[in-house]
mmCIF file of the N, C-alpha and C atoms, coordinates in Angstrom:
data_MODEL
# 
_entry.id   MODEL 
# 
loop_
_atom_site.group_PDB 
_atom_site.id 
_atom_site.type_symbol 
_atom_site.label_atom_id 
_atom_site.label_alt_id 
_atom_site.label_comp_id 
_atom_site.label_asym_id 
_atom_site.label_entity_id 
_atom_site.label_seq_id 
_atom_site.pdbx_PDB_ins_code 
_atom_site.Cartn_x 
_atom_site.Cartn_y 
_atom_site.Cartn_z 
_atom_site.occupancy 
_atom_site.B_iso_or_equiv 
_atom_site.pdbx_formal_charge 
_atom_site.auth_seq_id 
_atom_site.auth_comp_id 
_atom_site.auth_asym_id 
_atom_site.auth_atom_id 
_atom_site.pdbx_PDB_model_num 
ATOM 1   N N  . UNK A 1 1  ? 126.953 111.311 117.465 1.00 0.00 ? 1  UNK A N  1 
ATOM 2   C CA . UNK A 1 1  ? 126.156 110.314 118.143 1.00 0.00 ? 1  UNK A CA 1 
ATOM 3   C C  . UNK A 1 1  ? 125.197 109.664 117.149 1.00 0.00 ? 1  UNK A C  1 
ATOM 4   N N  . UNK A 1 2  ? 125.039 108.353 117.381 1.00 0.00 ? 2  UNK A N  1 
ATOM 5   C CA . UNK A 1 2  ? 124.107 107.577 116.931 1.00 0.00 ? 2  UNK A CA 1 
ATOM 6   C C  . UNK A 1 2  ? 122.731 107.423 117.189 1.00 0.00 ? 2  UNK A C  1 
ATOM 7   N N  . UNK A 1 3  ? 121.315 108.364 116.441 1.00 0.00 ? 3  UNK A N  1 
ATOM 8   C CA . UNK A 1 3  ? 120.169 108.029 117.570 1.00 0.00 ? 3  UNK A CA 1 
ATOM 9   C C  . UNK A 1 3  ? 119.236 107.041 116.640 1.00 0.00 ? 3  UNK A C  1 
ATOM 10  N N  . UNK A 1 4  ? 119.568 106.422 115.239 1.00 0.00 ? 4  UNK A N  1 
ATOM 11  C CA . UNK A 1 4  ? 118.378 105.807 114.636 1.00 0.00 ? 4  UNK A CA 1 
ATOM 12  C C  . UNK A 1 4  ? 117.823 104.886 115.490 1.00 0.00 ? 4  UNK A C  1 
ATOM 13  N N  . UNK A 1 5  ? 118.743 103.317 115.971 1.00 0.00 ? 5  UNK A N  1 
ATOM 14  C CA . UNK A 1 5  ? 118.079 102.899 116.746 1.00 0.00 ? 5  UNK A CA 1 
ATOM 15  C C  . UNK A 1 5  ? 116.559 103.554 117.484 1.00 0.00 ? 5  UNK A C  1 
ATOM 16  N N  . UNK A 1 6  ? 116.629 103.967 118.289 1.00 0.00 ? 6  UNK A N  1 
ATOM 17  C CA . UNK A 1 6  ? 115.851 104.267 119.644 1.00 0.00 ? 6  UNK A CA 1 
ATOM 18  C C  . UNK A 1 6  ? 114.567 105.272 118.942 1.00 0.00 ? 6  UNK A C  1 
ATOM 19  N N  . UNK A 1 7  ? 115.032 105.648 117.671 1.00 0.00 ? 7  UNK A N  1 
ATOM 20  C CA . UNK A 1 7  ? 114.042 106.830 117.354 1.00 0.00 ? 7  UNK A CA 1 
ATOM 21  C C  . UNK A 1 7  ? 113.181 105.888 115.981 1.00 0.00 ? 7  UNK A C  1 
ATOM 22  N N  . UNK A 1 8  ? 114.053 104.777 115.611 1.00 0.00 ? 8  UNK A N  1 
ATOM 23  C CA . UNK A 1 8  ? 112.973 103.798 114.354 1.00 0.00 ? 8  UNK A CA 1 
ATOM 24  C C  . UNK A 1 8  ? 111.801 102.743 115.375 1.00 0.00 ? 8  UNK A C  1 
ATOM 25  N N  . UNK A 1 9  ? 112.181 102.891 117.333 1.00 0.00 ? 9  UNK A N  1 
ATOM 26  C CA . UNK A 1 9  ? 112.047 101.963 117.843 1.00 0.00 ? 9  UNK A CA 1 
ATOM 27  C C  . UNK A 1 9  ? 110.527 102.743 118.401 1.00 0.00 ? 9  UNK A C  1 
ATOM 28  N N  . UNK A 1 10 ? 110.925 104.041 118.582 1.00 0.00 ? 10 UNK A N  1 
ATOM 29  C CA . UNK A 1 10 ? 109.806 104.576 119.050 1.00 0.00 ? 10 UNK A CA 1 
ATOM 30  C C  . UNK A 1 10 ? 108.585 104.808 117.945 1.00 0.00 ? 10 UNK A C  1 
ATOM 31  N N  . UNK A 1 11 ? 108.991 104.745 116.641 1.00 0.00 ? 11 UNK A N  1 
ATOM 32  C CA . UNK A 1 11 ? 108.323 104.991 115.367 1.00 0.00 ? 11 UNK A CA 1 
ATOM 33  C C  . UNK A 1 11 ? 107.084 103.760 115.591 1.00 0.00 ? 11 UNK A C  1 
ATOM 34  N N  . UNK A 1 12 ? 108.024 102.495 115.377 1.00 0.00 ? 12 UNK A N  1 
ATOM 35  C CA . UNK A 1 12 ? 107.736 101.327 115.149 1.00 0.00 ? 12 UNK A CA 1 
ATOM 36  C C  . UNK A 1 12 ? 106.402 101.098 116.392 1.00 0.00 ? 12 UNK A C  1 
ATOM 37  N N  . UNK A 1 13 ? 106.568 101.701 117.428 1.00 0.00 ? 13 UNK A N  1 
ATOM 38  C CA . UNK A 1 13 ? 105.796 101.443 118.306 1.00 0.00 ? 13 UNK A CA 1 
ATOM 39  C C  . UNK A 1 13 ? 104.529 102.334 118.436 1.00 0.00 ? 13 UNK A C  1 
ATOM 40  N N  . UNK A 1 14 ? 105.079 103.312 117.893 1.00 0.00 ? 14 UNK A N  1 
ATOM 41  C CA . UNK A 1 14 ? 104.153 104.374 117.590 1.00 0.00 ? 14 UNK A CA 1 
ATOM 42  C C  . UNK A 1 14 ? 102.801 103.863 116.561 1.00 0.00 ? 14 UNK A C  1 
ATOM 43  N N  . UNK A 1 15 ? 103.608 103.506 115.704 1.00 0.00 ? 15 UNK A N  1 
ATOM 44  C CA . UNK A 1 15 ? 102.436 103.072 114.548 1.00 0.00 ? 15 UNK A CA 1 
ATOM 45  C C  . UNK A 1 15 ? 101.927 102.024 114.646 1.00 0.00 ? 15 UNK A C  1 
ATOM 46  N N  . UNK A 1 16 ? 102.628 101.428 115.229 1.00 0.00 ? 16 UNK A N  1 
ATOM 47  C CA . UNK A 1 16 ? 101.862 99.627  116.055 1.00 0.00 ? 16 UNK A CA 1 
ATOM 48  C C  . UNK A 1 16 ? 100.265 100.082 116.914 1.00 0.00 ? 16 UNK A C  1 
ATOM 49  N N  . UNK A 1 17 ? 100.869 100.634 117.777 1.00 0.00 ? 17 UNK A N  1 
ATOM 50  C CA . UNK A 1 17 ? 99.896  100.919 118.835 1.00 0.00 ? 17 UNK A CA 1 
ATOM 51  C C  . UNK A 1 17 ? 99.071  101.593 117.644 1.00 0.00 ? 17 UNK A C  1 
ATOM 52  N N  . UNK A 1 18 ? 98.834  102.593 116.751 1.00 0.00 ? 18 UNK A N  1 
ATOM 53  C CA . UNK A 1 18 ? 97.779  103.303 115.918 1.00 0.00 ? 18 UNK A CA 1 
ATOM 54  C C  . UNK A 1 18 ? 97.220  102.281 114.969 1.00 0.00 ? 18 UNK A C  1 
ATOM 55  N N  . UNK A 1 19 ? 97.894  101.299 114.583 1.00 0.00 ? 19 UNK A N  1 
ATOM 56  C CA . UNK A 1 19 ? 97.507  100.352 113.655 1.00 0.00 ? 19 UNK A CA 1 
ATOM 57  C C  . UNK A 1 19 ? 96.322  99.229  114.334 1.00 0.00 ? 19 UNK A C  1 
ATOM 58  N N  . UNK A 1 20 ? 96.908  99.548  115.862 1.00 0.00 ? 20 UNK A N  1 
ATOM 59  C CA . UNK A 1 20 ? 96.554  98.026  116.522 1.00 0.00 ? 20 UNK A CA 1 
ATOM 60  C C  . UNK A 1 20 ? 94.578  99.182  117.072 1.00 0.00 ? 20 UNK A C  1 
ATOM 61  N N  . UNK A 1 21 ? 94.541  100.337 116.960 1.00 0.00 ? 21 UNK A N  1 
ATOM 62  C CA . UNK A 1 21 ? 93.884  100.958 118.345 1.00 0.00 ? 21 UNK A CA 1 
ATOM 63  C C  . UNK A 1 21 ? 92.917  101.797 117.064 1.00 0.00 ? 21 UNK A C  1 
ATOM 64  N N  . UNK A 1 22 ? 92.764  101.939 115.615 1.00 0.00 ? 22 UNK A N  1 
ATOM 65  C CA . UNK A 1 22 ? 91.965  102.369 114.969 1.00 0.00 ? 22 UNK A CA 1 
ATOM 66  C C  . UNK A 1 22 ? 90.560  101.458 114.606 1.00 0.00 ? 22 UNK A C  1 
ATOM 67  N N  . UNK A 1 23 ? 91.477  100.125 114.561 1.00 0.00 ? 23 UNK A N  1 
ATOM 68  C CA . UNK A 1 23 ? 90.241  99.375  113.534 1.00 0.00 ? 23 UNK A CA 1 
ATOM 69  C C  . UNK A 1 23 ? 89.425  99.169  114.801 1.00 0.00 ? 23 UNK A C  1 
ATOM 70  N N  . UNK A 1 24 ? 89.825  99.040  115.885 1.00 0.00 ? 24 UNK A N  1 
ATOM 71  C CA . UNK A 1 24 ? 88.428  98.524  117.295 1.00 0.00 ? 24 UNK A CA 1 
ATOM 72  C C  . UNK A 1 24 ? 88.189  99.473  117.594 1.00 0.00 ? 24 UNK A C  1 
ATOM 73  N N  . UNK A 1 25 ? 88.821  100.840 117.540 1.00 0.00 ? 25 UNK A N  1 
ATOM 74  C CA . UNK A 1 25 ? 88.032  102.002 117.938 1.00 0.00 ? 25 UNK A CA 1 
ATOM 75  C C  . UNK A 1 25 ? 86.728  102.481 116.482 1.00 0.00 ? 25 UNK A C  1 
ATOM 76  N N  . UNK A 1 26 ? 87.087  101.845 115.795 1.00 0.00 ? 26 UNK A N  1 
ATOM 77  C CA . UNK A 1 26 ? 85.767  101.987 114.778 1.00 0.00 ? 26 UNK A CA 1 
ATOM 78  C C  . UNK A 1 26 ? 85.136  100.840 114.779 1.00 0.00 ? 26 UNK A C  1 
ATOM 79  N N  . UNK A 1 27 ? 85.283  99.808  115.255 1.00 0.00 ? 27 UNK A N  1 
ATOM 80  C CA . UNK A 1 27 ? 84.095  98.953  115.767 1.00 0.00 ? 27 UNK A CA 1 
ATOM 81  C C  . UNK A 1 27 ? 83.389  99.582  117.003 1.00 0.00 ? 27 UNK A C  1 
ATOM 82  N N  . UNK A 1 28 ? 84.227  99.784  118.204 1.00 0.00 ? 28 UNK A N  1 
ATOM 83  C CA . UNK A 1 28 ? 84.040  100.441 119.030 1.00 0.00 ? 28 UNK A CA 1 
ATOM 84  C C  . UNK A 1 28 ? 82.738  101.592 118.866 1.00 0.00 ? 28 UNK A C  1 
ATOM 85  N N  . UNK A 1 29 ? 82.796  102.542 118.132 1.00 0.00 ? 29 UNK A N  1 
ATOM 86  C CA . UNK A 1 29 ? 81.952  103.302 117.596 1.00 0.00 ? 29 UNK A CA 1 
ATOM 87  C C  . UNK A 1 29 ? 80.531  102.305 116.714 1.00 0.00 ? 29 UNK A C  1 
ATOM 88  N N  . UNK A 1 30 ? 80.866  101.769 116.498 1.00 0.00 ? 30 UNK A N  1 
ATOM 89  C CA . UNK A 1 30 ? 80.293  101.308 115.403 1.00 0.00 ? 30 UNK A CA 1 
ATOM 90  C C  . UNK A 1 30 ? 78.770  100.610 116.424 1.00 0.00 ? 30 UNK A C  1 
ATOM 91  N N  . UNK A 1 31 ? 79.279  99.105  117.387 1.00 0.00 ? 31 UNK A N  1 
ATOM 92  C CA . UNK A 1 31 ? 78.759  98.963  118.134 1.00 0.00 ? 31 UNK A CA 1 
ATOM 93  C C  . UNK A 1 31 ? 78.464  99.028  119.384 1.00 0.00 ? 31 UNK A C  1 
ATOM 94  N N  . UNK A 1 32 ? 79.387  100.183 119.884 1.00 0.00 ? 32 UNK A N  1 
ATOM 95  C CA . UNK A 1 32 ? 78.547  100.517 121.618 1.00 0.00 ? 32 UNK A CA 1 
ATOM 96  C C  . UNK A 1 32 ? 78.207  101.794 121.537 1.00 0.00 ? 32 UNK A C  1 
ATOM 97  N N  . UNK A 1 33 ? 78.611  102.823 120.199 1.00 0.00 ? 33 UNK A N  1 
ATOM 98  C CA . UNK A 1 33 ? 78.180  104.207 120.734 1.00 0.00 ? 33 UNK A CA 1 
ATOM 99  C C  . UNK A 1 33 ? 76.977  104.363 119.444 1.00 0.00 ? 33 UNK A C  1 
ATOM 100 N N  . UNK A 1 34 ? 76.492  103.051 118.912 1.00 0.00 ? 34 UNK A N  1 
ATOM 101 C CA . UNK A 1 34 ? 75.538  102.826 118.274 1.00 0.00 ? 34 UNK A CA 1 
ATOM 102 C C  . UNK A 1 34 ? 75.291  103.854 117.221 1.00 0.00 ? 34 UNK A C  1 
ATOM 103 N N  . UNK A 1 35 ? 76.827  104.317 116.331 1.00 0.00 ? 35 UNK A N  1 
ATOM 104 C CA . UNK A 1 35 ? 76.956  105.142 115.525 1.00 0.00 ? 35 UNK A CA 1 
ATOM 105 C C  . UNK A 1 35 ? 76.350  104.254 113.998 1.00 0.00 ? 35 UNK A C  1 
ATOM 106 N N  . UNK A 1 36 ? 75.761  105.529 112.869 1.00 0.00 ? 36 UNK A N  1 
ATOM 107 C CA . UNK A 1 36 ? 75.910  104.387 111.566 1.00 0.00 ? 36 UNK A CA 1 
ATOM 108 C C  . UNK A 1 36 ? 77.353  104.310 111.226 1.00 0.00 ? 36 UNK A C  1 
ATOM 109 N N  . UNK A 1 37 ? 76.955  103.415 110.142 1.00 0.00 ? 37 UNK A N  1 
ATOM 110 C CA . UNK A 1 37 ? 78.408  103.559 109.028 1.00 0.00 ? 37 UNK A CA 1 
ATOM 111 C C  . UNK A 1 37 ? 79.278  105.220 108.447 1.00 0.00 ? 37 UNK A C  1 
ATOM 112 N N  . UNK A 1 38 ? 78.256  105.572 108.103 1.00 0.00 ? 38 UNK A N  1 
ATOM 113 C CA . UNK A 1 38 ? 78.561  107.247 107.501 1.00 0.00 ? 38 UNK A CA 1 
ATOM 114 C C  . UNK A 1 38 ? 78.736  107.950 108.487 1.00 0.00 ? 38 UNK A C  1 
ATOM 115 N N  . UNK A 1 39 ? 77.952  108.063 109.736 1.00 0.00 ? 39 UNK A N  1 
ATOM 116 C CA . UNK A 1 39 ? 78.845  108.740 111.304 1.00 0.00 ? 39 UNK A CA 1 
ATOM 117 C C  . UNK A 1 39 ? 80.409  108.272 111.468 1.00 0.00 ? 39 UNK A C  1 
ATOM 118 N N  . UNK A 1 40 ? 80.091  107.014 111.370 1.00 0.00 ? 40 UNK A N  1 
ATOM 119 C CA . UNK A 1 40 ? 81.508  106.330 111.961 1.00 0.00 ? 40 UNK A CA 1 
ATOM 120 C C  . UNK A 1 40 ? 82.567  106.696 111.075 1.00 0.00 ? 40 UNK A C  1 
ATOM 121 N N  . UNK A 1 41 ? 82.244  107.012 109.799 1.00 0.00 ? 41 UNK A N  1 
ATOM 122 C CA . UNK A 1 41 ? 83.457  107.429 108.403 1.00 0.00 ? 41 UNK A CA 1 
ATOM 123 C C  . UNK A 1 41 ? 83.467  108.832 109.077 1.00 0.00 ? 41 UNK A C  1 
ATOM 124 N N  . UNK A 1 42 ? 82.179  109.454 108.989 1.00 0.00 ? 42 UNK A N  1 
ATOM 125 C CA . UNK A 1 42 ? 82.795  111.273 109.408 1.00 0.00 ? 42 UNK A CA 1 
ATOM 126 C C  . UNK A 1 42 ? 83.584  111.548 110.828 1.00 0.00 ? 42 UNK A C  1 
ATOM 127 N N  . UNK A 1 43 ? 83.712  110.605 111.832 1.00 0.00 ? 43 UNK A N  1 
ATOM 128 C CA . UNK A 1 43 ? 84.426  110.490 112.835 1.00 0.00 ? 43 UNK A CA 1 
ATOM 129 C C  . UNK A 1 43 ? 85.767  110.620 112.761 1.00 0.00 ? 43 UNK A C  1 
ATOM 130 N N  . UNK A 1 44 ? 85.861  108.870 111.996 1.00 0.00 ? 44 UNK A N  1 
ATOM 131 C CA . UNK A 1 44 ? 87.526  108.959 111.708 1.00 0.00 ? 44 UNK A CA 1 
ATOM 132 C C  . UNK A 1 44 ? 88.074  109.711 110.814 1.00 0.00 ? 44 UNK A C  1 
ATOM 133 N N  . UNK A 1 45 ? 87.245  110.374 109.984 1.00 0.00 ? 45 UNK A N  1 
ATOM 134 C CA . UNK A 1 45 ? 87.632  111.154 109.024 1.00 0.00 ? 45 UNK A CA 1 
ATOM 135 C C  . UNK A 1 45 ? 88.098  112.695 109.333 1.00 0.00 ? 45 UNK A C  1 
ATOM 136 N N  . UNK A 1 46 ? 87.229  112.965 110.610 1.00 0.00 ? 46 UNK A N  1 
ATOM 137 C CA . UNK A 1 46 ? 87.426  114.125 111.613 1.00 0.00 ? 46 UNK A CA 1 
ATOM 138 C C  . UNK A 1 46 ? 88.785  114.190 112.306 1.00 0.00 ? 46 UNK A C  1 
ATOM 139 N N  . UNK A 1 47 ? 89.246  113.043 112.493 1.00 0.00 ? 47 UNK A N  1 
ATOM 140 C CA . UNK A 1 47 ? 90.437  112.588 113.403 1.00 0.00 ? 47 UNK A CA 1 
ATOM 141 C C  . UNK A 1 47 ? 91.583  113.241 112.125 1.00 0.00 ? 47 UNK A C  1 
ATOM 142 N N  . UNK A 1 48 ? 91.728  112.944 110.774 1.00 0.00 ? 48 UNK A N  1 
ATOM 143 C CA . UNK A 1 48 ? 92.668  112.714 110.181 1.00 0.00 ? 48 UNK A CA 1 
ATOM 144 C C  . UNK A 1 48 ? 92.611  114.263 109.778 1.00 0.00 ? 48 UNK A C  1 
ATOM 145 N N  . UNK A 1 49 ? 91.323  114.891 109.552 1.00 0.00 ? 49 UNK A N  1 
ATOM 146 C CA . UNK A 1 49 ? 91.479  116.299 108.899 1.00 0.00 ? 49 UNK A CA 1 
ATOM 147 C C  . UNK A 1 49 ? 91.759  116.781 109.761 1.00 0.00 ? 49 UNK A C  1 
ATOM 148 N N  . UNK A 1 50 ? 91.799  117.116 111.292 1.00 0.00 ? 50 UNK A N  1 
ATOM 149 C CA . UNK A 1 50 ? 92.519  117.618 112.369 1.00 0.00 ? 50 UNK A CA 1 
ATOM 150 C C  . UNK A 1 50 ? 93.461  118.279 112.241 1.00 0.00 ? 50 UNK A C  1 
ATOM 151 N N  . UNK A 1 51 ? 94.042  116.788 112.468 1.00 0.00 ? 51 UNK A N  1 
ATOM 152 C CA . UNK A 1 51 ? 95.071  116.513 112.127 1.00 0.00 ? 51 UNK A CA 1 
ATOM 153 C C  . UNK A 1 51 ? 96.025  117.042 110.954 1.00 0.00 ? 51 UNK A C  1 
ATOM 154 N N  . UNK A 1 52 ? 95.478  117.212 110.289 1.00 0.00 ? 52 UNK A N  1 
ATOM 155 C CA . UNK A 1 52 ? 95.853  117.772 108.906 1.00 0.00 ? 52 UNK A CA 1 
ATOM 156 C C  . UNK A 1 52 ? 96.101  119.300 108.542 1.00 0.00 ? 52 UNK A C  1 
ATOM 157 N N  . UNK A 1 53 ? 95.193  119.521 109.699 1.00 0.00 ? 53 UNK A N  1 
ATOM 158 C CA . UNK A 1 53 ? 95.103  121.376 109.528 1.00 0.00 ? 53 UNK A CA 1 
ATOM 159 C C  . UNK A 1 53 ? 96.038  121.830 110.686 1.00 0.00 ? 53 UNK A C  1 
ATOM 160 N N  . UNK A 1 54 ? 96.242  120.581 111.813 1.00 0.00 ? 54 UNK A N  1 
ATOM 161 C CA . UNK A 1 54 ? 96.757  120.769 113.056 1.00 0.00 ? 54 UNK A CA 1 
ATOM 162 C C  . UNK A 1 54 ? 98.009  121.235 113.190 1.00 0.00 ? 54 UNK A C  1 
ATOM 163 N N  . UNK A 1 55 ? 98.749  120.145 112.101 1.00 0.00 ? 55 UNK A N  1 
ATOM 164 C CA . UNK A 1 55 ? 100.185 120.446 112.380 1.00 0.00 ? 55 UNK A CA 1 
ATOM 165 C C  . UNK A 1 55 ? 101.023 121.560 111.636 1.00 0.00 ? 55 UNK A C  1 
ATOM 166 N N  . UNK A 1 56 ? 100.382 121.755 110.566 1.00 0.00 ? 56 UNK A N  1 
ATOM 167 C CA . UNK A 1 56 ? 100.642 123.400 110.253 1.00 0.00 ? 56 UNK A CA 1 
ATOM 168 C C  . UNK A 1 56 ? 100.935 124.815 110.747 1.00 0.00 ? 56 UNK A C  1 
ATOM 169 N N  . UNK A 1 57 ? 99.732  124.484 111.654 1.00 0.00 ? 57 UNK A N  1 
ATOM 170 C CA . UNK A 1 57 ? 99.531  125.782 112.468 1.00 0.00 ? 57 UNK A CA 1 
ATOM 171 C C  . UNK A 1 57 ? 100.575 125.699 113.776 1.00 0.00 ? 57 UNK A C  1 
ATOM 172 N N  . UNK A 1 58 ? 100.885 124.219 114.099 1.00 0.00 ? 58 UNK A N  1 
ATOM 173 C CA . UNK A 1 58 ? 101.677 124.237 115.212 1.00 0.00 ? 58 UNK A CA 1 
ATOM 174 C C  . UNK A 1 58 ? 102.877 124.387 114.942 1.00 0.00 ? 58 UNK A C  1 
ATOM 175 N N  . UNK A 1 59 ? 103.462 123.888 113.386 1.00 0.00 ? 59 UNK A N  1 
ATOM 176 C CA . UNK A 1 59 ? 104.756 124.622 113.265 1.00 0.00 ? 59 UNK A CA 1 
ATOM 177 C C  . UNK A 1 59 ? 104.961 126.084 113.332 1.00 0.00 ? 59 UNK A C  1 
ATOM 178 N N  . UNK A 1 60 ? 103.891 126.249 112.431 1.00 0.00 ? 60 UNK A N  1 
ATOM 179 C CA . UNK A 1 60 ? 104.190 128.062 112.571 1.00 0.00 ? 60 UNK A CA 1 
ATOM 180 C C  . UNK A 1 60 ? 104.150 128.728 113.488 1.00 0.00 ? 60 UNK A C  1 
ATOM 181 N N  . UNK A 1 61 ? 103.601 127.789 114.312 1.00 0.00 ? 61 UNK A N  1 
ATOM 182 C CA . UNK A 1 61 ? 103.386 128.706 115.900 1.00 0.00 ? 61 UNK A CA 1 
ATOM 183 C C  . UNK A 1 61 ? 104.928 128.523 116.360 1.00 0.00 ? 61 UNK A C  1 
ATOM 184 N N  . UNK A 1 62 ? 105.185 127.265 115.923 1.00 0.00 ? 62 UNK A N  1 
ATOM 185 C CA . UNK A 1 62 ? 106.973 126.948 116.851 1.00 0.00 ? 62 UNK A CA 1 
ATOM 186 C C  . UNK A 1 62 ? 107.657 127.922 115.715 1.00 0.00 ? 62 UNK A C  1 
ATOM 187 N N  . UNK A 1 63 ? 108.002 128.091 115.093 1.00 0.00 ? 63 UNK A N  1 
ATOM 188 C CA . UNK A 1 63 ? 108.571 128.849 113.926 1.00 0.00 ? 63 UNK A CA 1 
ATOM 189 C C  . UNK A 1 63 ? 108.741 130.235 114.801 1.00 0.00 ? 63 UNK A C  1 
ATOM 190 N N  . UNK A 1 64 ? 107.467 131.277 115.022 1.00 0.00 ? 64 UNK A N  1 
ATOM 191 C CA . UNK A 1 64 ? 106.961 132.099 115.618 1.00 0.00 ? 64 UNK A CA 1 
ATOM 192 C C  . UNK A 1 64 ? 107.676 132.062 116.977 1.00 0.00 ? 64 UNK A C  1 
ATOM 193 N N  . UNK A 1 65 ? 107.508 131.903 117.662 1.00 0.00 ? 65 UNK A N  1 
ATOM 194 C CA . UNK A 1 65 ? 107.872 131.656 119.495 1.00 0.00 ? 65 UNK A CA 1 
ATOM 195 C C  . UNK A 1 65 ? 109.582 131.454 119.280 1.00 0.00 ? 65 UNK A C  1 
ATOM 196 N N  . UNK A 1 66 ? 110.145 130.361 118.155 1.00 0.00 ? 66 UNK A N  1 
ATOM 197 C CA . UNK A 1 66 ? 111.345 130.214 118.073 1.00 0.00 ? 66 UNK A CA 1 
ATOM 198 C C  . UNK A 1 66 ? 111.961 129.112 119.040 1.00 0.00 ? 66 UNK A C  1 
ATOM 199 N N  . UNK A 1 67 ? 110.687 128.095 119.128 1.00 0.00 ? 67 UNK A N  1 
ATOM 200 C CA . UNK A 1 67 ? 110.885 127.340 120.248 1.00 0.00 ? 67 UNK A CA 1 
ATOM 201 C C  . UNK A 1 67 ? 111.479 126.153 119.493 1.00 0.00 ? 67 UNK A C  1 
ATOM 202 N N  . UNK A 1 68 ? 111.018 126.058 118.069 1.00 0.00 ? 68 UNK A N  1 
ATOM 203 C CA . UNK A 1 68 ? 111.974 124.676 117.413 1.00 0.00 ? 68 UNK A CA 1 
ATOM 204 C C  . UNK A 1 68 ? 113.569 125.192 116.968 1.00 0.00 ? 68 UNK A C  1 
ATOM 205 N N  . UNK A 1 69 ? 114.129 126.031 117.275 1.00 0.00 ? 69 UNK A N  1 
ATOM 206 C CA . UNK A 1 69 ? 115.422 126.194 117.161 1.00 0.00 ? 69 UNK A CA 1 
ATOM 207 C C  . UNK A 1 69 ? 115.750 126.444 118.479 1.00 0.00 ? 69 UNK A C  1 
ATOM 208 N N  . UNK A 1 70 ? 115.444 126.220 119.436 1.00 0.00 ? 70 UNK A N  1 
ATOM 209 C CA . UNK A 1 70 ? 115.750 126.109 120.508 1.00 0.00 ? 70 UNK A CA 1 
ATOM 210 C C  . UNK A 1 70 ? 115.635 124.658 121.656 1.00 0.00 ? 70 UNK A C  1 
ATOM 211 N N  . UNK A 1 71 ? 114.674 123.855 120.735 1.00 0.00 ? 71 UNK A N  1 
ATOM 212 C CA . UNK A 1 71 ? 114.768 122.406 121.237 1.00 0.00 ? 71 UNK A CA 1 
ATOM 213 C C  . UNK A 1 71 ? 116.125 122.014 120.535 1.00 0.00 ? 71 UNK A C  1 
ATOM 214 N N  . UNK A 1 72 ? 116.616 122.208 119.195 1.00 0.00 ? 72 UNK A N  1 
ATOM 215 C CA . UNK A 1 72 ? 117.738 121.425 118.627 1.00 0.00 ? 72 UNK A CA 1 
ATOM 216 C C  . UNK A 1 72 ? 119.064 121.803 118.775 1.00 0.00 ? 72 UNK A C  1 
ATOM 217 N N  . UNK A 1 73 ? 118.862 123.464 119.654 1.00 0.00 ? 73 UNK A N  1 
ATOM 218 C CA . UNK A 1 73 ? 119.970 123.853 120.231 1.00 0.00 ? 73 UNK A CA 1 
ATOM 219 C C  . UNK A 1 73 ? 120.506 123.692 121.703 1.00 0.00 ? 73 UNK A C  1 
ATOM 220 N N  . UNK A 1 74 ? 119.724 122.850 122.277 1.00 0.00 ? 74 UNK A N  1 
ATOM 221 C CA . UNK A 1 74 ? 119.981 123.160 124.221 1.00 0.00 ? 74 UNK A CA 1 
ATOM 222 C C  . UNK A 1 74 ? 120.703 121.539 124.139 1.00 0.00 ? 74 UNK A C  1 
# 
């Protein structure tokens, strides 16, 4: 089976919507939750190190449980 289509389509939309929903959510911050500049950097910066430490731990957790060889097998 063929899945690039549908899975470059969901990508594409994926990163649209993040591209389109960062820069006003740091205005957003910036002027209604009356953050400074250096809040507003340690914010988004909070978002990305999360992130960063996040998905590690969630593989190993799927690794562990054995639940990602079992999504690519059913």
């Amino acid at each position: 089976m063929h899945y690039g289509r549908p899975i470059a389509t969901y990508w594409f939309l994926y990163f649209a919507g993040l591209g389109v929903f960062f820069p006003y959510y740091a205005l957003y911050l910036r002027e209604n939750a009356a953050l400074s500049g250096t809040e507003v950097g340690v914010v988004m910066a909070s978002i990305r190190s999360i992130a960063l430490l996040a998905q590690p731990l969630w593989g190993n957790f799927a690794d562990r449980t054995g639940a990602a060889r079992r999504s690519w097998r059913s």
